[in-house]
C-alpha positions, 0 to 999 in steps of 0.5 A: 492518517485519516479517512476522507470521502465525498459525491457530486451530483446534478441530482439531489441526494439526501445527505445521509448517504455520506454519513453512512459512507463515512461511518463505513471507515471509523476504523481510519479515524475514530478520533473526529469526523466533519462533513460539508453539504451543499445544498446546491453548488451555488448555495453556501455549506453547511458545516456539520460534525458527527457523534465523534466529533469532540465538543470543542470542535463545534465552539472552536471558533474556526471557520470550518468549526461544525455548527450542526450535527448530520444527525439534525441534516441527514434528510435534507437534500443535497447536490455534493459533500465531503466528508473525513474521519481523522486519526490525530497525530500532528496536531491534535487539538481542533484546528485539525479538525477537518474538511477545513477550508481557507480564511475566506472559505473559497478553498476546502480540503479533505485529506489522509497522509502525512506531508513530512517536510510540512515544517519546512514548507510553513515556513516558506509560504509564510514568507510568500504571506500565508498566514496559519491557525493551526499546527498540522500538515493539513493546513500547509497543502491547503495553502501551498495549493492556494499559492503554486495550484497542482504544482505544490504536490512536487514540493511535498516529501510523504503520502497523501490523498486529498481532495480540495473543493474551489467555490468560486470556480466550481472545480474539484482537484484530487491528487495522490502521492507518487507511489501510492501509499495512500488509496483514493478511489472513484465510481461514477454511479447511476445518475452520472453521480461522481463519487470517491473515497478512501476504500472500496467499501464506502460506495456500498452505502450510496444509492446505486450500488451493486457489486459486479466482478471486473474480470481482467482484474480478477484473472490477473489475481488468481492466477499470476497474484497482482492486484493493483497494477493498473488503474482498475480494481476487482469491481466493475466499474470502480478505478482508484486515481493510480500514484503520481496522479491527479484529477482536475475537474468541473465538479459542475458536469464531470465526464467518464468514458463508457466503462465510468473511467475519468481523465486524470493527469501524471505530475509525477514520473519515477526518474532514476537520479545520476550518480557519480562516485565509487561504491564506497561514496554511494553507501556514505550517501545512502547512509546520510539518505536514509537517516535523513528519511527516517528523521523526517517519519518520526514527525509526529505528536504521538507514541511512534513504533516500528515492525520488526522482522530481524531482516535487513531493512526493519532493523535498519529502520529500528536501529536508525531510529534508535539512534536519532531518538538517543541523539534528540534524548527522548525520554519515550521507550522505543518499540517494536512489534514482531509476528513470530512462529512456532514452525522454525522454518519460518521463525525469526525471533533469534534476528529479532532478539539480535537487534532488540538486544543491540538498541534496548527497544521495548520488544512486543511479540505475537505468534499469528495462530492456525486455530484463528485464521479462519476466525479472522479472515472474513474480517480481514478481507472486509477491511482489505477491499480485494482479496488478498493472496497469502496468510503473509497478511494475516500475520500484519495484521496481527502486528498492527493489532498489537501496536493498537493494544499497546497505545501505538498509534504510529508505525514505521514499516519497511515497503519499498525496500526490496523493489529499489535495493535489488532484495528479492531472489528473482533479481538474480535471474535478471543478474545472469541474464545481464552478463550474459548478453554482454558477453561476461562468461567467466564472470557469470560462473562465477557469480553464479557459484557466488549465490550457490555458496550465498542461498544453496542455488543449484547450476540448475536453478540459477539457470531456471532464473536466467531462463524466466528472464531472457525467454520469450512467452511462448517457450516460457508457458509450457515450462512454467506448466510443466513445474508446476508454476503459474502459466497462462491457462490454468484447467481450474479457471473458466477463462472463457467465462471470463472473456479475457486475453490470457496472459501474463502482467508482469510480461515486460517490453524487450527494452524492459528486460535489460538491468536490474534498474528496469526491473526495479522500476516495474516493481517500484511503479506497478508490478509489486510495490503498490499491491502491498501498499494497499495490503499494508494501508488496510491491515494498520488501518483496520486497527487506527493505526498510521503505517510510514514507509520511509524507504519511500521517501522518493529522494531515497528511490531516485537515488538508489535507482540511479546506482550501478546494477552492481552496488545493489546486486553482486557476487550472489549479495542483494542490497550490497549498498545499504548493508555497506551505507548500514555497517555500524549501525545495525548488529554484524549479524544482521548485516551479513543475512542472507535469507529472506522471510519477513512476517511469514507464516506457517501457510504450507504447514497449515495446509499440508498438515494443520488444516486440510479439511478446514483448505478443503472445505474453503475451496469447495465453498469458493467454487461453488459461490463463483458461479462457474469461474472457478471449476471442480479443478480447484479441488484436484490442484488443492489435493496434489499440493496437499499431497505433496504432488505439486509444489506448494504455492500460494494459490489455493489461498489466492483462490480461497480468499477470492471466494471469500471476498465474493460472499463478503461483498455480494459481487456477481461474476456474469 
């Protein structure tokens, strides 16, 4: 996991804009860092190292070892570079070092991830004649690109991000893996002058910047709480290359369209796998599917951890891992890390101490504080790039912090669980809605006394979720106004400052609206999964530390995509398969959960009764710092959900934190 950067340009630059642009993201790699300049396209690199470039780096012998510090270059005047911060976990001598290029010098790389099956691949481009210094998966997507070009990326099994340079023909490739969980961005500035980068932050240190808020995105945020569902970002201007894409271009002349957005290629398609077999066969397989993944994220050369929450599918990725590590006798104490609360309605340590107590792992704890929220969050949202929309993060953030502290370099998470497993509550709406336009009465009733009996659902509820799902918009607006939920035209936004359509992202297609496994898909490729992604890359990042979702390993996805609705959802039960695929490994207990929490905090507590002055004084700054995007409503729905008037929600902090990021960033809104 790494950090990686880079411009081109017709026009010189001086070479201490990648430095800075580097020096912005230490936090993603405080372990080395390497840069590449060139003078010109046709003129050959300089290879330079920086302060924390080790010292045997630069006598490694290597063909992409440094040879001179920036320091001694960042006057000279340049027409492109590349630039990597490296966190060292495969690998860590100097052959890892980075950008690395091949033998010959031709090809060169800047990249972030992890290719998990690297092993496997080595071992097949050896026999095609490849031959390698070093032991990292770097090296390896280096030469697969060499061997198959854009095609290799269907051959990887991880996350990444990378960029490779070719001298000869003057081309630049950048590609990201399938879901996104690692971030690439791009912003043409003035000039024409491409540049990218691993976080938003890195362009405010190249000439030309000047943050300017992108309207469409930031309506999508505040008011239904989606960020990261199209190729846009909250600046104007700035596009991250969306998952299962890739970029080839002419680093000689790149073209960008009038709003500075650049033609990428899809090389990858979420498809949903066909699967035969009873229920029974499906659970063995997503058992032996799962393992296999988990196996595959422990590769690594340092401490690997894992969150817990004590729900279903951390304690599935603790106990799995449990058992893999027994089974390679690793001689290393395994560890968790957990946010807790001293608010029991959001408290999970009882399921934690459950699973702690059936694997023996070393357990670690933190009870994320009111009295800091607000200490923090300016930090927090620095790192996160965009806002972000619940003080859910600010708990991560705090887990990941005290894995930094306890040497953990490597965390294991469980993204994506939800979106492909049928996990949250929503889902039983498009349940419902299923049986009941196929006609199965009886059966609907009864599922939907199944989940009263499950999760407390009243007959009124459920058919508030059914209704969410089968309705059209224009019946759905005003009852979501009248419940006090998120609708389309909220008093306290100044829509027409903005300039945009009114209306709601999430918003599916009629073909979209039909099963469970549609709505899985919108989740798993752009309504839910990708946004907290992001959050999660930015909250370990921020304290070097590699996150690893193996529910993503998209042999898993297409899998589990693939299952009847009800081997995921059935009888008022979520994620039927994995609890069944689970039995035995995992405490009863756990297995038989119904509720659903997950690094939450105490946010309606916080600020209905810890805190209101300090909400209060947050959302009159927010407002006055928008510029008129924000009205005096804001303060009026803050005071009827402190009251108790309006349902609590997540808003108030959605709209907070964007204020918030506007001072962080000096982003202007007209």
């Amino acid at each position: 996991m790494c950090g990686i950067s880079g411009f081109f340009s017709a026009n010189a630059i001086q070479a201490e804009s990648i430095g800075k642009m580097n020096e912005l993201i230490r936090h993603r790699g405080p372990d080395d860092e390497g840069f590449l300049l060139f003078p010109s396209l046709h003129e050959a690199p300089l290879v330079c190292g920086g302060a924390d470039t080790p010292s045997n780096c630069f006598t490694a012998g290597l063909p992409y070892a440094p040879k001179t510090p920036l320091a001694e270059c960042k006057d000279m005047s340049i027409q492109a570079a590349l630039s990597h911060r490296r966190l060292a976990i495969v690998d860590l001598t100097p052959s890892g070092h980075q950008p690395m290029c091949t033998p010959d010098r031709r090809y060169w790389i800047v990249y972030n991830g992890e290719v998990y099956n690297h092993i496997e691949l080595r071992r097949e481009l050896e026999r095609c004649g490849h031959q390698f210094q070093s032991h990292c998966d770097t090296e390896v997507v280096l030469a697969a690109y060499v061997q198959w070009g854009p095609q290799c990326l269907h051959r990887f099994n991880g996350m990444w991000a990378f960029a490779i340079y070719d001298s000869h023909r003057k081309t630049l490739f950048l590609a990201r893996d399938r879901f996104g969980v690692k971030p690439l961005y791009y912003w043409v500035a003035p000039g024409g002058i491409f540049c990218f980068a691993s976080e938003i932050k890195q362009f405010t240190a190249f000439p030309g910047w000047a943050a300017s808020l992108n309207a469409k995105p930031a309506y999508d945020f505040l008011v239904w709480g989606i960020i990261d569902h199209t190729a846009q970002t909250m600046f104007s201007r700035v596009y991250q290359l969306s998952p299962g894409h890739y970029m080839y271009l002419d680093a000689q002349e790149i073209v960008s369209d009038a709003d500075g957005q650049v033609a990428s290629s899809q090389w990858y398609e979420l498809r949903a796998e066909h699967v035969k077999g009873t229920f029974e066969d499906a659970a063995q397989m997503f058992r032996e599917k799962f393992t296999d993944a988990v196996r595959l994220h422990l590769r690594a050369d340092v401490p690997v951890g894992s969150c817990l929450s004590g729900g279903l599918d951390s304690s599935s990725i603790v106990c799995v891992m449990n058992q893999l590590l027994r089974e390679q006798s690793a001689s290393q104490l395994q560890m968790s890390f957990s946010a807790c609360s001293n608010d029991k309605r959001v408290d999970e340590r009882e399921w934690i101490e459950e699973v702690v107590q059936a694997t023996g792992v070393h357990a670690h704890f933190v009870y994320p504080a009111l009295d800091k929220l607000f200490g923090h969050s300016p930090a927090i949202t620095w790192h996160q790039d965009e806002p972000f929309g619940s003080t859910s993060t600010y708990a991560q953030w705090s887990v990941f912090r005290l894995a930094a502290e306890n040497g953990v370099k490597v965390m294991l998470d469980g993204q994506g669980a939800d979106e492909q497993l049928a996990g949250y509550h929503p889902y039983f709406g498009m349940r419902f809605a299923g049986l009941l336009r196929t006609g199965q009465l009886l059966l609907l009733w009864k599922e939907i006394q199944q989940t009263k009996r499950a999760h407390g659902y009243s007959e009124l509820h459920a058919m508030m979720y059914m209704a969410d799902t089968m309705l059209p918009e224009r019946i759905k607006q005003p009852l979501r106004a009248y419940t006090g939920r998120s609708y389309c035209t909220p008093s306290w936004l100044n829509i027409a400052l903005l300039g945009v359509e009114p209306r709601n992202p999430r918003t599916r297609s009629s073909s979209d609206k039909e099963s469970i496994q549609s709505m899985s898909h919108a989740q798993l490729t752009a309504t839910n999964l990708q946004m907290l992604l992001h959050w999660e890359d930015r909250s370990s990042m921020a304290h070097s530390v590699e996150s690893r979702v193996p529910f993503l390993d998209h042999r898993l996805v297409e899998f589990v995509l693939g299952l009847p609705d009800d081997f995921k959802l059935s009888g008022g039960v979520t994620k039927r398969v994995m609890r069944a695929g689970m039995d035995g490994i995992i405490p009863t207990r756990i297995r038989d959960r119904m509720d659903k929490i997950g690094f939450a905090t105490s946010e309606e507590a916080w600020l209905r009764e810890g805190a209101p002055s300090q909400f209060r004084k947050k959302m009159q700054r927010a407002v006055e710092i928008s510029d008129g995007v924000l009205s005096s409503q804001c303060l009026t729905m803050l005071e009827d959900m402190i009251s108790g008037k309006k349902p609590f929600s997540f808003l108030p902090w959605r709209v907070i934190n964007f204020g918030e990021w506007l001072a962080t960033f000096s982003v202007t809104t007209r």
